[in-house]
C-alpha positions in Angstrom: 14.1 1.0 25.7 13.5 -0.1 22.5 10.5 -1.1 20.4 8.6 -4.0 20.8 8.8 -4.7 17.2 7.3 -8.4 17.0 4.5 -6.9 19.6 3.2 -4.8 16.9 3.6 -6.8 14.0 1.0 -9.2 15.4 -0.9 -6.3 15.5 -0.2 -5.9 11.5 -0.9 -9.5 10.8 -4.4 -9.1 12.8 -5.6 -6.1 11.0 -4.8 -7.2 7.7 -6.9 -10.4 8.5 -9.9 -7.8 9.4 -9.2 -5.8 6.2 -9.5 -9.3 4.5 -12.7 -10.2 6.3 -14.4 -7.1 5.3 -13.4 -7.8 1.8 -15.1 -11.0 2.0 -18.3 -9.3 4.0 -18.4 -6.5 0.6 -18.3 -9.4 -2.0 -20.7 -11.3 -0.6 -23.0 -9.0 0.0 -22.4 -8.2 -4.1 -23.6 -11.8 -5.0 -25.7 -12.7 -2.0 -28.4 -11.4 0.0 -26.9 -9.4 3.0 -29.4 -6.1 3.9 -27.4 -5.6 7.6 -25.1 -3.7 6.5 -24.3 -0.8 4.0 -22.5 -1.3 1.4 -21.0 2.4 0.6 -19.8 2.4 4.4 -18.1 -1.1 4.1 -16.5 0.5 1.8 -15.7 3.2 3.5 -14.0 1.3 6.4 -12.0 -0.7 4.4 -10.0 1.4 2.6 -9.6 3.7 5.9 -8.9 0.7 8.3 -6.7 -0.7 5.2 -4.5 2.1 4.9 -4.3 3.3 8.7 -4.7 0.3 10.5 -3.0 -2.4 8.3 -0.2 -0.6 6.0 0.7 2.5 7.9 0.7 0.9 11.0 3.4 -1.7 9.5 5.1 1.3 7.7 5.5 3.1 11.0 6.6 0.0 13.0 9.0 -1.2 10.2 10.6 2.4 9.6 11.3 2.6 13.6 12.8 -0.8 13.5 15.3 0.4 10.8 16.1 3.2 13.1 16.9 1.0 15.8 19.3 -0.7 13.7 20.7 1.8 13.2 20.6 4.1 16.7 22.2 2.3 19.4 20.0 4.9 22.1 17.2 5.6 20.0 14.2 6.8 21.9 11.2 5.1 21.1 8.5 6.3 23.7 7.2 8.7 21.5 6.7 6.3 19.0 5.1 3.8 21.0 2.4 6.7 21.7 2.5 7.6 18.2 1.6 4.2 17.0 -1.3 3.9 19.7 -3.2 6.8 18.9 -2.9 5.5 15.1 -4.5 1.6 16.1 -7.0 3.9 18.5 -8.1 6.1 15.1 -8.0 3.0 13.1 -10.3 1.1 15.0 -12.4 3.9 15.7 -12.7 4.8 12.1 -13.6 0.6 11.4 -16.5 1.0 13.5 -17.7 4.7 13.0 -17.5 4.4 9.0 -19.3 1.1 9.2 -21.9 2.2 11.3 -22.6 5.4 10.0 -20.5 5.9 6.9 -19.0 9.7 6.9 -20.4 10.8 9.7 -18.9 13.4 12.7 -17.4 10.7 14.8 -15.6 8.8 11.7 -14.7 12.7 10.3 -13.2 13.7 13.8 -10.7 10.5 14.0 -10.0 10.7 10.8 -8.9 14.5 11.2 -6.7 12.6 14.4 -5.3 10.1 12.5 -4.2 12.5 9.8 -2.6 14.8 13.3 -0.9 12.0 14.0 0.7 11.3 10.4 2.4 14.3 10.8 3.8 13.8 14.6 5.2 10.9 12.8 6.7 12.7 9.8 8.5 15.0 12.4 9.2 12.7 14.9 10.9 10.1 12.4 12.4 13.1 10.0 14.1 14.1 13.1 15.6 11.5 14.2 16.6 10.3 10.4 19.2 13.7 10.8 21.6 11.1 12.8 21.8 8.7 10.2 24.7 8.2 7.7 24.0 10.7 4.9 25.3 8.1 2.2 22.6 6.2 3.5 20.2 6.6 0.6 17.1 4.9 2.5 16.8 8.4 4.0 16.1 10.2 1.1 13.2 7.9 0.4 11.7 7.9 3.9 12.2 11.6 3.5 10.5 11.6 0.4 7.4 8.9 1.8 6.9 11.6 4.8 6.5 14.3 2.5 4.0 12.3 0.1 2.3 11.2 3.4 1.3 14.7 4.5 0.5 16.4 1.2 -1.9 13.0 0.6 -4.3 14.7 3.6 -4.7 17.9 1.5 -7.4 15.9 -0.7 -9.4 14.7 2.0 -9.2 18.3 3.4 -10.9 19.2 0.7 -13.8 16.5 0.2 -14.5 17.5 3.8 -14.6 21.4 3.0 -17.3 19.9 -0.1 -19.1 18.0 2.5 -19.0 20.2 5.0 -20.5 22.9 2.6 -22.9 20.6 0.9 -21.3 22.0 -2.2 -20.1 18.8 -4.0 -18.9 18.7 -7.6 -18.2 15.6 -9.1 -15.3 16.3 -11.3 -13.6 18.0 -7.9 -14.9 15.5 -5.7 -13.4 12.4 -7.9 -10.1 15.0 -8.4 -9.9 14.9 -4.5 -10.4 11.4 -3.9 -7.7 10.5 -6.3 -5.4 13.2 -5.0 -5.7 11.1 -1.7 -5.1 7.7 -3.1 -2.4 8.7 -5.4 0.2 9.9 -3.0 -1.0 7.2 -0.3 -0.2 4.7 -2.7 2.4 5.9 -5.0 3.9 8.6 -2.0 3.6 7.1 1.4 3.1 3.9 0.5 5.7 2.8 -2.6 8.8 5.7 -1.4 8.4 4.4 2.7 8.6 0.3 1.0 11.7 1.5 -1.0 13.2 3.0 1.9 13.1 -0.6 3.8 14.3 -2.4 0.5 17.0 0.0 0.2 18.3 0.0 4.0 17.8 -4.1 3.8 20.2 -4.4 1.0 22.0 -1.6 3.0 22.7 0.4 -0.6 24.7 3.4 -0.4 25.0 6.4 -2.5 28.5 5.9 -3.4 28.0 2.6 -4.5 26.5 3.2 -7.8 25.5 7.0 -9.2 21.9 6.0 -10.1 20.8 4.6 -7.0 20.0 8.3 -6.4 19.2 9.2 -9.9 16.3 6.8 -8.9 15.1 8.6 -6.4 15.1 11.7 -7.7 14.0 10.8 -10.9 10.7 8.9 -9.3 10.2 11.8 -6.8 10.3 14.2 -8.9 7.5 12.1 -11.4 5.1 11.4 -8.6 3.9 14.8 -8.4 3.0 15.1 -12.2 1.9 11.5 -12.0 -1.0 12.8 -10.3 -2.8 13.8 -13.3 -2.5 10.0 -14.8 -5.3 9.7 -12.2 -7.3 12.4 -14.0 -6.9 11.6 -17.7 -10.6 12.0 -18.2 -10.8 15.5 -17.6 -9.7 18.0 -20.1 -6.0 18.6 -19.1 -4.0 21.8 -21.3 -1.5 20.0 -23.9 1.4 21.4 -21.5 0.0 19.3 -18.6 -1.1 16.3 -21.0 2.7 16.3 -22.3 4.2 16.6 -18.7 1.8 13.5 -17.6 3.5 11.5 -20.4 6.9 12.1 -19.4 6.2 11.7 -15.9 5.1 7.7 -17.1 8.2 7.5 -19.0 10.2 8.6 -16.7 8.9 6.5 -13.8 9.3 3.2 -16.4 13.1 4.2 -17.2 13.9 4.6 -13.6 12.5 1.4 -12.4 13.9 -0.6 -15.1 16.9 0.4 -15.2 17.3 0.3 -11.3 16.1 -3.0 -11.1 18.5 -4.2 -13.8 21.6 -2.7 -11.6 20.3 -4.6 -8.3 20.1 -7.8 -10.6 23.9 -7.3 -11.9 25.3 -5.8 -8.2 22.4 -7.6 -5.6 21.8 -10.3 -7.1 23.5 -12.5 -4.5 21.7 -10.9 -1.5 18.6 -12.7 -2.4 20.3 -16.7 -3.3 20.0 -17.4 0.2 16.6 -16.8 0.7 14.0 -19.5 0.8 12.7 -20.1 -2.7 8.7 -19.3 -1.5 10.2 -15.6 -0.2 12.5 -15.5 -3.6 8.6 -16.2 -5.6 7.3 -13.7 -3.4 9.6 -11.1 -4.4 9.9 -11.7 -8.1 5.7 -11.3 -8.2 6.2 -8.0 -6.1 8.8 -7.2 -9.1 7.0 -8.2 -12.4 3.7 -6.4 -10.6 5.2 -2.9 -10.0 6.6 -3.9 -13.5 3.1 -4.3 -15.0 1.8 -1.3 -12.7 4.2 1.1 -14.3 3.5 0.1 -17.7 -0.1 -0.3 -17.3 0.1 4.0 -16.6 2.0 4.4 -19.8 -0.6 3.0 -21.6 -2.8 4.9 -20.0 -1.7 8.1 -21.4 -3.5 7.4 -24.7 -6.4 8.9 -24.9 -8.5 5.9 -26.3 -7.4 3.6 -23.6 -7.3 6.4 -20.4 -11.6 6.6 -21.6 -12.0 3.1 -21.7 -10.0 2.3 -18.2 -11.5 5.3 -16.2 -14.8 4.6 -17.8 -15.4 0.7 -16.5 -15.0 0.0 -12.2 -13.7 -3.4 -12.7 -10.2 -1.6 -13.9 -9.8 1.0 -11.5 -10.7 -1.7 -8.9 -7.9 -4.2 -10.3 -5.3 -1.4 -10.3 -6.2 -0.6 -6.6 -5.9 -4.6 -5.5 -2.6 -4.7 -8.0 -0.7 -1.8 -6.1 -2.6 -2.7 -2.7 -2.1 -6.6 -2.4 0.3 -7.5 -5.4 3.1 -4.9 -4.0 2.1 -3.4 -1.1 1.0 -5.7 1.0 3.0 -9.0 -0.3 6.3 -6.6 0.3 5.7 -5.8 3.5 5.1 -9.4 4.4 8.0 -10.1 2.4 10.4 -7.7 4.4 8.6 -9.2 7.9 9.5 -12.5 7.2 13.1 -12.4 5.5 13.7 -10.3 8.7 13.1 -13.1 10.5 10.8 -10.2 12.8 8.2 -13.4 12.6 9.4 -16.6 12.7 8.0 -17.9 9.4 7.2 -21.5 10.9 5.8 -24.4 8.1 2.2 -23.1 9.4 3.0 -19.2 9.0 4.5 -20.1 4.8 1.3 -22.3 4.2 -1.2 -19.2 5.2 0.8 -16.9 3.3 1.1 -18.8 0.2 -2.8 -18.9 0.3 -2.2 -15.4 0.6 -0.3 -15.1 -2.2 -2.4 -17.5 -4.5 -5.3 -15.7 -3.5 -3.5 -12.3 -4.7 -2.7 -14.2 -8.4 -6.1 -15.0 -8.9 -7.5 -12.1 -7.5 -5.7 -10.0 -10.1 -6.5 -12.3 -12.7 -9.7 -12.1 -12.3 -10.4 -8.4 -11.9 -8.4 -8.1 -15.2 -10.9 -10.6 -17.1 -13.4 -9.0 -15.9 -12.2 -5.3 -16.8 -11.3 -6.6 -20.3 -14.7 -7.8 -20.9 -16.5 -4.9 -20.0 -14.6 -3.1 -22.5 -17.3 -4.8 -25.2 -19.8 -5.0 -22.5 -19.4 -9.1 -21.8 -20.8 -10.2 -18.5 -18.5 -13.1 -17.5 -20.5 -15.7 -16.0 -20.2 -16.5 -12.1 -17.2 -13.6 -11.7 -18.6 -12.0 -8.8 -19.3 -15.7 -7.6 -15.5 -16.4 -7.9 -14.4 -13.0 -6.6 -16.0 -14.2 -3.4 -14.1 -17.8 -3.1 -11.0 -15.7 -3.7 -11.7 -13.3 -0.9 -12.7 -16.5 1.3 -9.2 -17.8 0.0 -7.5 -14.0 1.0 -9.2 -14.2 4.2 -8.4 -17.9 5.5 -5.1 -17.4 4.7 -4.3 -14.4 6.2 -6.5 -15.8 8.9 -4.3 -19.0 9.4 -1.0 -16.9 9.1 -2.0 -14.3 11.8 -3.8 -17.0 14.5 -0.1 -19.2 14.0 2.0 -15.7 14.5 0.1 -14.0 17.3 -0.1 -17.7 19.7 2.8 -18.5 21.5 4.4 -21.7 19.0 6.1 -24.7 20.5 7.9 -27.5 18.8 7.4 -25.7 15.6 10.2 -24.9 13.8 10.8 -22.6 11.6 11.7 -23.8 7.8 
């Protein structure tokens, strides 16, 4: 029996619409008066429920669905439980961290959702052995699996600090960025190549760099790391293997995205020109993403960028929304796994225009505080572009998860 795949998806669509309504409830409570609930825990829940409950929930559902294209007798009961206990630890991790921030209940399912990563990762590794080798979407969900389980090794270790009442800053900060590096740059980016790769069905034999690419971004991620940790006082050796990392991750993207322009670039004339928009954002924002870490590897600028929150909070929301997120939305729709009906394209350009201006934004605002320049009304706008974020996510997910009649798609 195979996957309910739309089933779960509506799923996706309403938890990204909750991660988007706590956004909203966080900056209002920044420029308004709002004492009901804490701020640190909101916080808490949002990035949890956001990575669990709205992108690896999609990850998981989308990577099955590329098996059973290409598994005639696939299995999928396993991952049908697999993918409950995940929505059950999401959920219960959106209402323990909001309620009591880290806590023992939010700790426990968080420990659970973490067990259940790596049923996945064996479950889906498995089952990958009886795809075509010169399949080179493999190797990437290969490589997002791995990524996905060495991620839990830094909240292992803010627990043990917790746990031990034995916190140190420099570790603590270490840990957290551990966590969010190979989430977002492991799990995250390799599992969304995978999917773009095994859409434009690329091969290995087709071209020699396709995995060149692969291995050359693998191999950077790990060293990568340290981009996150610029502040500290890294050896030379480790300084030097940082920078290559960066150039190394901008060469491969660059020139793998010039060789799908040149070899692909027909695969995507077809497409409706708001899902051809979509993409070419996704593109020039993992574009600006990479380079923004090059630059980061000067000293002067990697003080000034780990020293001022409005930056680290505009690269989060760049790789989050800008690629993440639009990309698997992206991939949903050009699937045609939701019908993208007139209503559907309307909330999810809001979507999208709330994204642009979201960034834009953030990036003002992180400028400015490099001379210490308050801009006027930011956290003001911030808000209307989380109301934006949220309506039309909202509107998109209310039109997808109600049965449609007479509405056709465009």
């Amino acid at each position: 029996m195979k996957l309910n795949v739309k089933f779960w998806l509506k799923i996706s669509f309403l938890n990204l619409c909750i991660v988007a309504l706590l956004g909203v409830i966080m900056r209002y409570k920044i420029g308004f008066e709002f004492p009901y609930l804490n701020q640190k825990n909101l916080q808490h829940a949002h990035s949890h429920f956001a990575f669990s409950g709205w992108v690896s929930h999609t990850l998981m559902t989308l990577m099955v669905f590329y098996l059973q294209t290409k598994i005639s007798d696939l299995n999928t009961v396993n991952y049908r439980k697999i993918i409950v206990a995940n929505l059950i630890c999401s959920f219960g991790m959106l209402f323990s961290f909001t309620l009591e921030g880290y806590g023992l209940t939010s700790i426990i399912l968080s420990t659970f959702s973490i067990v259940v990563s790596y049923i996945f990762a064996y479950q889906f590794w498995r089952d990958l052995k009886r795809i075509d080798p010169d399949s080179i979407s493999v190797d990437w969900f290969k490589t997002a699996l791995f990524f996905n389980i060495i991620s839990s090794f830094g909240t292992f270790y803010l627990a043990y600090m917790m746990a031990s009442k034995n916190v140190d800053q420099d570790y603590y900060l270490s840990s957290v960025y551990y966590f969010l590096h190979f989430q977002y740059n492991g799990w995250f980016f390799f599992g969304a190549m995978g999917l773009l790769f095994g859409y434009l069905n690329l091969k290995k034999s087709e071209h020699s760099f396709y995995i060149i690419t692969h291995n050359l971004l693998a191999l950077a991620c790990i060293p990568a790391y340290f981009l996150s940790t610029l502040w500290l006082k890294l050896p030379n050796w480790l300084y030097v293997t940082t920078v290559l990392a960066a150039m190394t991750q901008v060469y491969a993207w660059f020139r793998f995205l010039l060789i799908v322009l040149k070899t692909r670039k027909h695969s995507f004339e077809n497409y409706p020109n708001f899902l051809r928009y979509i993409l070419v954002f996704i593109a020039f924002s993992l574009s600006v993403k990479l380079l923004l870490q090059l630059g980061s590897t000067i000293p002067a600028i990697s003080q000034l960028a780990f020293g001022f929150r409005p930056i680290v909070i505009a690269y989060l929301h760049l790789v989050f929304l800008a690629i993440i997120s639009l990309f698997l939305l992206f991939y949903v729709l050009s699937n045609h796994l939701i019908l993208m009906t007139k209503k559907i394209k309307t909330g999810i350009l809001l979507f999208s225009v709330g994204v642009v201006l979201n960034e834009m934004i953030l990036a003002i605002q992180g400028i400015a505080s490099f001379s210490y320049t308050v801009i006027p009304y930011a956290d003001d706008l911030l808000f209307g572009i989380a109301l934006l974020l949220f309506f039309g996510i909202g509107y998109s997910a209310i039109q997808v998860i109600k049965k449609v009649k007479n509405n056709p798609p465009v």
